[in-house]
N, C-alpha and C positions, 0 to 999 in steps of 0.2 A: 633274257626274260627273268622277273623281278620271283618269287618264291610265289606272292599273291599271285600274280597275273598268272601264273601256270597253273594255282589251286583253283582260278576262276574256268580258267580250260580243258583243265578234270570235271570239273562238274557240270562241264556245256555236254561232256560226250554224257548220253542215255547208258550204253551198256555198262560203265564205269559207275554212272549214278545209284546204279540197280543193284551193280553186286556190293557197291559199298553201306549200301542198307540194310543189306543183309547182313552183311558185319558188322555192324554198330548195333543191330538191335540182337543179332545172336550171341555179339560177347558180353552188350549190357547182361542178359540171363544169364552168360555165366557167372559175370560178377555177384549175382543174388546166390546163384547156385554155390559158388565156392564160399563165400563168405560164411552160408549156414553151417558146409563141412569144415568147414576150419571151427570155426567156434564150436561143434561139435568134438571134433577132433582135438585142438592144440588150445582151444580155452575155456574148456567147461571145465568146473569142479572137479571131474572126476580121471581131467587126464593130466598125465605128470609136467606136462611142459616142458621134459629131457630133450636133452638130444638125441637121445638113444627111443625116446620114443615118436620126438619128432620123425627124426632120420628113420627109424622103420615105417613108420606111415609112407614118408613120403616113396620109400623103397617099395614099398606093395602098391603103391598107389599109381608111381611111373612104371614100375620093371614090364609089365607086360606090354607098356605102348612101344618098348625096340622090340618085340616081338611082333606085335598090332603092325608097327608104322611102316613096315617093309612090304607087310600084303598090302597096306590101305594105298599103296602108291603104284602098285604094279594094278591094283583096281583103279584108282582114279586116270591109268591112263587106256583101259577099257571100258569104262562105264562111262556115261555122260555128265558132267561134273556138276551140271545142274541139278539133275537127277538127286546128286550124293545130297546137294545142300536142300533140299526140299526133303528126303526120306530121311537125311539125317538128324534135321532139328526134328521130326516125327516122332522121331524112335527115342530122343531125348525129353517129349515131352509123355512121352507112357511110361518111362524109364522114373522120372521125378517125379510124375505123379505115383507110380509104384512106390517109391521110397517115401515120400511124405504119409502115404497110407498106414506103410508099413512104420510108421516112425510114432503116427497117430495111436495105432492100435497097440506096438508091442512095445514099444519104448524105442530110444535111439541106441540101447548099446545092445540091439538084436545081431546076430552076423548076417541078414540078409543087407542090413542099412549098406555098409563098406561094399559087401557085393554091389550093389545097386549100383552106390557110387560109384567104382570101379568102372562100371558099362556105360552111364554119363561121362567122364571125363575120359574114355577111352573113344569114343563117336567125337567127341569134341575135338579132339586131336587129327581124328581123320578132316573133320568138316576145315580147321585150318591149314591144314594143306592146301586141301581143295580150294580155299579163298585163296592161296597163295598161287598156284597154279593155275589158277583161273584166271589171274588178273593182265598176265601178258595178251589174252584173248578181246579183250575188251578197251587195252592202253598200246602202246606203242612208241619205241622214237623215242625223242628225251626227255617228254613227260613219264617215261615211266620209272626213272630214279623217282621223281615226284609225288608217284603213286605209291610206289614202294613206303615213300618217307609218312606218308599220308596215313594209308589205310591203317596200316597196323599200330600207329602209333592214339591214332583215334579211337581205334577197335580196344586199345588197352584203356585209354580215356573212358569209354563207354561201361569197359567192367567195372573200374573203378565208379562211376556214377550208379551202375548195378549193384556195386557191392553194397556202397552206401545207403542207397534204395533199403537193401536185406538189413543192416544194421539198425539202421533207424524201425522198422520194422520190428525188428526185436527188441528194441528198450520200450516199443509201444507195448508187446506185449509180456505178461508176466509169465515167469518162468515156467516150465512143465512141457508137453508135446504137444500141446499147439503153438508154442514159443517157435520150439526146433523145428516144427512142419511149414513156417508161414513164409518162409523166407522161398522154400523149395516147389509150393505152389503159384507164387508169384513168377518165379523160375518157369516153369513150366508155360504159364499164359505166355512169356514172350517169347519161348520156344515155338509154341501154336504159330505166334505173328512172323517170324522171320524165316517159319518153313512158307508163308503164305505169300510172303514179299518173293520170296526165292521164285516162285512160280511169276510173276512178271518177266524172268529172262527167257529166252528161248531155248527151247529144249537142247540145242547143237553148239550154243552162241558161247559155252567157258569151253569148250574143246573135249575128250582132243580130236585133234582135229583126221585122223588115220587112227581110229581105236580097232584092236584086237579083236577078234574071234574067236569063238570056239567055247566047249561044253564044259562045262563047271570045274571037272576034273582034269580036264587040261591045262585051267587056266591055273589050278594049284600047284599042279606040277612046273607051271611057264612062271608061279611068283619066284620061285626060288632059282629057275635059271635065267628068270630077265632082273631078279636083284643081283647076281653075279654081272652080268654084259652091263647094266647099269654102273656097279662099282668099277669094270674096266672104262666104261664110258669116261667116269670123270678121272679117273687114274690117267687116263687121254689126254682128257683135256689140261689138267694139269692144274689150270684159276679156278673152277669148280670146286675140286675137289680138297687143293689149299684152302680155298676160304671156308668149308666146313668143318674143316678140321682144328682153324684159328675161335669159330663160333662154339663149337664141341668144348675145347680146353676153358673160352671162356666163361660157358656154361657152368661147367665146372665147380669154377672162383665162384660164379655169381650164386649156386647153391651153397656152397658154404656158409656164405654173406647171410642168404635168405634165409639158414636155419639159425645161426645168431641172431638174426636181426627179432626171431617170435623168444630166443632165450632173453634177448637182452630187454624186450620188449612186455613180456611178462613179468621179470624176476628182478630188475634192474633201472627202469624207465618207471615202475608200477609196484606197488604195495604188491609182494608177496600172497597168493592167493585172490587179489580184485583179479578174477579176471573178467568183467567188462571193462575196466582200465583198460588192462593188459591189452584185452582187442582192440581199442579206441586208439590207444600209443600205436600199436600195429599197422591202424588203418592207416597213422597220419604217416606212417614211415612209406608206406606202399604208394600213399598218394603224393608223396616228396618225391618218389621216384617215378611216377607217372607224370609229373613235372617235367624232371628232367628230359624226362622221356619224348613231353611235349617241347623243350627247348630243342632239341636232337632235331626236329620236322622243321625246326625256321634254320637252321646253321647245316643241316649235313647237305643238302641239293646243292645248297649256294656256297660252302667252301669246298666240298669235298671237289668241284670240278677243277679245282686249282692246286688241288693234292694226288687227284686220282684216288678209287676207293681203297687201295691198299696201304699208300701212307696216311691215308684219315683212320684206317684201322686201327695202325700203329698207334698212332698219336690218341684215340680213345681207348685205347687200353692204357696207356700213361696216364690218363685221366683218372680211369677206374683202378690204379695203381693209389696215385692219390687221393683218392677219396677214402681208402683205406689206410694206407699212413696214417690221415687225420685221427682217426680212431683210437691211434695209439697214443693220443696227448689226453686225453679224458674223456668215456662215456656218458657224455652230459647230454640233453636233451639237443640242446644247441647244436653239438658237434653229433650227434649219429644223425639228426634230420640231415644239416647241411652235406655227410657223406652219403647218405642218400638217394639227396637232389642230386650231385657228381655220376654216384657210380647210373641213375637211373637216364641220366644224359650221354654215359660213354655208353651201355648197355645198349639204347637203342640205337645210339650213331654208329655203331658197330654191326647191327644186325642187319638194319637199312643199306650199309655200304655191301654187306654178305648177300643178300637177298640179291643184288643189283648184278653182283659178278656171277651168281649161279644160273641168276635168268636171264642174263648177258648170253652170255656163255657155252648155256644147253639147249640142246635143239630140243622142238615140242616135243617130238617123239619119246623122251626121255625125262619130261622134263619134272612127272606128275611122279617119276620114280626117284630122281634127286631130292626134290622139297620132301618125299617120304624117309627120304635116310635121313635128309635133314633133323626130319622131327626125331628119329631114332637119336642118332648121334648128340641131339638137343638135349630129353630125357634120361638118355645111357647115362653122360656127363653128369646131368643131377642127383638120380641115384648115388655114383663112383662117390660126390661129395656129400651124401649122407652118410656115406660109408667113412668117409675120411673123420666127419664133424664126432662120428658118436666118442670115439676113448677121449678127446678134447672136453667137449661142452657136455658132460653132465650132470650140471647146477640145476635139482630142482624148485627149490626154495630158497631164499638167505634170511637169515633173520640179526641183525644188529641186537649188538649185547653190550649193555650201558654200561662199559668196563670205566673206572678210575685212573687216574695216569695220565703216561705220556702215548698210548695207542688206541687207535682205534679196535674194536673186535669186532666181528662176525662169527655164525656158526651155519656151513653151508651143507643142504642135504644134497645128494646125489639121488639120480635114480634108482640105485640100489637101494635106497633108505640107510644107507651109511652117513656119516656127519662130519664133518674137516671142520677144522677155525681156522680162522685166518685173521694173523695181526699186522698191522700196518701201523708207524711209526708217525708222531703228530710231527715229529719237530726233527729240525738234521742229530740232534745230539743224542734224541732216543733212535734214529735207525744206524748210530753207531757204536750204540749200546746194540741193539738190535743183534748187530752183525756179530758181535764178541758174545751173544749170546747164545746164537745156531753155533758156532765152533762149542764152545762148553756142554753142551746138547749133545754134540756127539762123543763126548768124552764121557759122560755121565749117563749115557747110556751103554756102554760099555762094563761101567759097577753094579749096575741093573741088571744087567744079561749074567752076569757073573755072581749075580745073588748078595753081593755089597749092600745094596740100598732097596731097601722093603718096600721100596715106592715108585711108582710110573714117574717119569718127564716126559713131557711135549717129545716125539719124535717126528721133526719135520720131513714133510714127504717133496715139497717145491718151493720155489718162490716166484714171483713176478715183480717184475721190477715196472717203480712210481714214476707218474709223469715227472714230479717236483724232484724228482732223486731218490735213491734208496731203494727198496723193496721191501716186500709184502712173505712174510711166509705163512706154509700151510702147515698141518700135523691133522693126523685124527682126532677128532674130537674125544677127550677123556671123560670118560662115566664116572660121573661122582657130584657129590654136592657139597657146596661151600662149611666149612665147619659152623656151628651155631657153636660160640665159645664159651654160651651161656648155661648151656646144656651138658657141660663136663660132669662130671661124677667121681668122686676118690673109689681109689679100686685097681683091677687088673684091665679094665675095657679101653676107651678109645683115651681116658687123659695120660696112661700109660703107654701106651700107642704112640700119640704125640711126644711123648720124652723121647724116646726109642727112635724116632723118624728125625729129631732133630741132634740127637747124636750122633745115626749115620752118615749125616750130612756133615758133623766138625770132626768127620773120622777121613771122609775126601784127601786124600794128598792133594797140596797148596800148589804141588806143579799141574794139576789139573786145570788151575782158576788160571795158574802165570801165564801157564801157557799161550793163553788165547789172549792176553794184553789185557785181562782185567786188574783192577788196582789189587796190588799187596803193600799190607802195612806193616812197620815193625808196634813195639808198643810202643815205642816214645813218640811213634809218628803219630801213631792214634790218638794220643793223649793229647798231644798239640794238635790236630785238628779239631777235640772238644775244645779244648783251650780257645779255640782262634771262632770258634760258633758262638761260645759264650760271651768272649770281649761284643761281638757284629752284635748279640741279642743285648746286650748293656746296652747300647750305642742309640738304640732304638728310644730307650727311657719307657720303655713300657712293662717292665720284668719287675716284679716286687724284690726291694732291697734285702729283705729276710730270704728270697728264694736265691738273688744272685751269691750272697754272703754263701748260704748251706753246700749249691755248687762249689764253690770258689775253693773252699776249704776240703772235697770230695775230689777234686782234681788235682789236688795240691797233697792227698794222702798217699805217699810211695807202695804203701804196703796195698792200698786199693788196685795199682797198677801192675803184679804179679800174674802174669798170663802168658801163656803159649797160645800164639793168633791163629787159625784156624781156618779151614773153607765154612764161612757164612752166607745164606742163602739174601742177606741183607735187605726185604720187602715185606720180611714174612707177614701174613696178616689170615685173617678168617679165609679171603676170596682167594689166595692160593692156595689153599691145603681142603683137599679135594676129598670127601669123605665118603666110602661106599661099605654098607653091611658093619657097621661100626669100627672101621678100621681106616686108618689113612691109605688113600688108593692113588695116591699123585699130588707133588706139588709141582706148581709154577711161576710163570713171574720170576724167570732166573736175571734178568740184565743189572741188578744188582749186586749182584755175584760180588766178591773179594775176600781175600786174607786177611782177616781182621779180628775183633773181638768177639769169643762167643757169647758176650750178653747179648750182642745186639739184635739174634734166634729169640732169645727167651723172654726180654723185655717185657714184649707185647701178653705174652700168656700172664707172666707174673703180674702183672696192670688189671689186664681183664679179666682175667678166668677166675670162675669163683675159689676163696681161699681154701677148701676141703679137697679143691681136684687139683692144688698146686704142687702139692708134697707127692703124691702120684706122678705128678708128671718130671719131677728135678729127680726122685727114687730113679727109676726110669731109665732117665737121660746119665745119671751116673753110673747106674748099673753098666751102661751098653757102652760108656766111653772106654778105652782101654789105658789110656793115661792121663788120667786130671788129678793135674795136682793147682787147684784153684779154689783157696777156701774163700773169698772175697767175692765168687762169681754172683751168689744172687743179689749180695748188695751191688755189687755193680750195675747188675740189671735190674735194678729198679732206680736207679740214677738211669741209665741211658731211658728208662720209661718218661723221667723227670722230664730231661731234656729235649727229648720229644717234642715236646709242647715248645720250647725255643726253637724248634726249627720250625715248627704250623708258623710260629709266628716271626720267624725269618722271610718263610716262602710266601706270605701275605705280604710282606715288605717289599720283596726283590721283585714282586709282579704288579703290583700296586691293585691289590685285591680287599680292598675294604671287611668284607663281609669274612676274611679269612680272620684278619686281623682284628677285628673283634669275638670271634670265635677262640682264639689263640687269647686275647689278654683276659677273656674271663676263664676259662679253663686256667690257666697259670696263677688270678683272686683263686678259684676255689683249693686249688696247690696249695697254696701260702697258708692258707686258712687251714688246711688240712696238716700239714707240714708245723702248722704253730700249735696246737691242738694236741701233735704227738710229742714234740718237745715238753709241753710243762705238765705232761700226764704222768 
């Protein structure tokens, strides 16, 4: 028999009909129901969107259903189970309408609201048991893997329809406490309906079918010794108790997943701070896996019987293996749906095939007390992986930082309100720079610790490694703000500061730089390399003949070339040298590190810095050096300033960048112009 023809023969039987509407219209409310507490909780304004605050929600919000779920199962197999789903949605629709009240009146971040909630999703838990438990009473035979695949995977269709219900709901209305109460009163009316439907089954007809006796405090004293003989029970049976245990672990994984998936979904998928984005990204992920979920009800009847439900188990946890691999090649919108839809189709062909060996398996008498450890063991697992997620994921914010170069930057806050960057390499050649540059990093923190260098460097805390190759490092984010070069002042303040910071740096031993495979030069190498920049910037025909002649004859002066080569920070500009309370507090931007000329530190200042804070800053830099002997250094470095501008307009050449290249050949007119000007003055 065909998947249809058996879903037509579920629906001929009456008692099957009855209890499955009571499932579809009691999880639609929850769908309304949860949705407002999530958006309450994990994406309103005022909650961090951590892990750490996830994962404690979610922790307060399961931990007491393994407490709850042991009595609600030693109850559901003395009470009438009918009973449970009629006074259950009852007591969930006093319960939300109490909390919309309360959410009405005192605001949503009152502590009664989470209480509230707490006693809603705690009845909820019971009430699906009892759906679960109830359904071998009404099915049988080999329609009822068929039910199994049906019901629940419909009943999570129906929330997802509810949730959306709530959502839509709330972009109708505008923000405030009637926003957050509308979703939870809607909730409640279909609570009203599916305690009402529940009364169409008969009172006897979900089982159990031989229920227990006795007064109040016996039967508290008989939960705790029939959840024992129950754990012997399936410790017995031996398929029971394996497949909750396979469910439990995979519960696990599948919380971790789920509290990534509101980090990645918030902070990652969605603009920082949108959270209606954030929720919307959320929903489509939830409903990708509601999908899958629905794919699991047409494939798990019909192949699982040609695998048995133990190797279809297997084989969808491979699934949900894969669907997390995917992950690791980029979190693009593409690839977290598509894992998603996977893990939401291994997730439910997994639980369908568990369901089937437990109710296979367990005799009635017992049976209302397995699906209750079940649920335990179901939310324990979820907890254990909040607990796991929080020292991981807690990324509350990211904000991109329009950095210059060859890397990407970010600056990510935690839930601590601490702050990391993280740089990421555009091109293979800068994350092999990259990598010579975390070696040097820890060299150079080393002269730091030791009071050498008056300045912070980047100390990287991790890395994580790129789909395309390479890796990603972290460091704390450093307090400081970019130098304004404009704003120097002659004196003993910050343009003295800057001398002084950039002679600790050409004070570096060179076996620091060697070490790590960054280039060292000698001077004749250095001097041939300008040599071999200036020939390539001729070759262009865009360099003024007065500018190439003045080089030509600077390169060719011996006495210009008298230096001892040095540790050069080789990038220096405004956006590394990090300035806090008027003093330099950090540079960065090491991967150009090397042994080479110290103009090529000071260039940039003697160019830009106004001329009254120049002499301040070379005083300074001489005082602190401990051997210079280089009277040619600042002509020199205002040649390497010169030059400069032949390399803007090399780098415009060798990438075929239009707008650099003319940038570069007027900058080099105003040169020429400036440069003929000082000559016949």
């Amino acid at each position: 028999m065909g998947v249809i023809s058996e879903l037509r023969a579920l629906l001929r039987l009456p008692g099957f009909r009855k209890l499955f509407a009571v499932r579809l219209v009691s999880q639609a409310g929850d769908g309304m129901f949860q949705v407002g507490l999530a958006s309450l909780l994990f994406f309103s304004p005022e909650s961090q969107g951590s892990a750490p605050a996830i994962a404690g929600a979610f922790a307060v919000m399961l931990a007491p259903f393994t407490i709850v779920g042991p009595f609600a199962g030693v109850l559901l197999d003395r009470w009438r189970r009918r009973q449970v789903l009629v006074w259950g949605n009852a007591v969930r629709v006093v319960v939300t309408l109490a909390m919309s009240g309360v959410m009405l009146a005192l605001g949503g971040g009152n502590p009664w609201v989470p209480v509230l909630g707490l006693a809603a999703l705690s009845v909820n838990r019971f009430l699906l048991a009892g759906l679960s438990a109830g359904m071998p009473r009404v099915v049988d035979g080999p329609l009822l893997l068929t039910a199994n695949s049906l019901a629940p995977t419909l009943g999570a269709g129906a929330a997802f329809v509810g949730g959306g219900i709530g959502f839509v709901l709330g972009l109708a209305i505008a923000p405030g406490r009637v926003h957050d109460a509308a979703a939870l009163v809607c909730a409640a009316v279909v609570f009203a309906v599916a305690s009402a439907l529940a009364l169409r089954l008969a009172p006897d007809q979900l089982g159990p079918e031989h229920p227990a006796r006795g007064d109040l405090r016996a039967e508290l004293v008989a939960v705790v010794r029939n959840l024992a003989s129950g754990a012997r029970y399936l410790a017995a049976r031996r398929t029971p108790g394996q497949a909750l245990l396979v469910m439990a672990a995979h519960r696990f994984l599948y919380g971790v997943v789920f509290i990534a998936s509101i980090l990645i979904s918030r902070n990652l998928l969605s603009a920082p701070g949108d959270t209606s984005g954030g929720l919307a990204t959320f929903g489509i992920v939830i409903g990708l896996t509601g999908v899958g979920g629905a794919g699991a009800v047409l494939i798990t009847p019909t192949l699982s019987r040609y695998t048995g439900p133990q190797v279809w188990i297997a084989l969808m946890l491979l699934v949900a293996a894969a669907s997390q691999l995917l992950l690791c090649t980029t979190p693009s919108r593409p690839v977290v749906f598509v894992g998603a839809a996977l893990l939401g189709l291994a997730a439910q062909s997994t639980k369908i095939a568990v369901d089937t060996i437990v109710q296979r398996d367990t005799h009635d008498d017992f049976r209302g007390r397995a699906f209750a450890f079940y649920d335990v063991l179901y939310n324990a697992a979820f907890v254990g992986a909040a607990a796991l997620a929080v020292p991981g994921l807690d990324a509350r914010a990211v904000r991109p930082v329009d950095a210059p170069g060859d890397y990407d930057v970010a600056v990510v806050t935690a839930a601590d309100g601490t702050s990391w960057e993280v740089r990421a390499p555009r091109t293979t050649m800068a994350g092999a720079a990259l990598e010579a540059e975390v070696e040097l990093l820890e060299g150079l923190h080393r002269y730091h610790d030791a009071g050498v260098l008056p300045f912070a460097v980047p100390r990287v805390a991790g890395s994580a490694t790129l789909p395309e190759g390479g890796r990603a490092v972290v460091h704390p984010h450093i307090a400081g703000a970019p130098l304004d070069i404009e704003s120097l002042t002659p004196g003993p303040g910050l343009a003295a500061d800057l001398g002084r910071t950039i002679a600790a740096i050409h004070e570096v031993p060179p076996s620091v730089v060697e070490s790590c495979g960054m280039p060292s030069y000698t001077v004749a190498e250095y001097r041939d390399r300008r040599l071999a920049e200036l020939d390539e910037a001729a070759a262009t025909g865009r360099v003024p003949a007065a500018l190439l002649r003045r080089w030509e004859a600077a390169l060719e002066d011996v006495a210009l070339w008298r230096f001892q080569p040095v540790v050069v920070h080789g990038d220096l500009a405004a956006e590394q040298v990090l300035v806090l309370g008027g003093r330099v507090a950090a540079i960065t931007g090491w991967s150009d590190a090397r042994v080479a000329d110290p103009a090529d530190d000071l260039a940039w200042l003697l160019v830009a810095a106004p001329p009254e804070a120049v002499d301040s800053i070379m005083e300074a830099y001489q005082l602190r050096r401990t051997e210079l002997h280089d009277s040619r250094l600042v002509d020199r470095a205002l040649l390497v300033g010169e030059l400069a501008l032949a390399r803007w307009l090399l780098h415009g050449v060798r990438h075929d960048l239009p707008d650099v290249v003319e940038d570069a050949v007027a900058m080099l007119a105003d040169l020429d112009e400036a440069t003929r000007e000082d000559d016949t003055a």
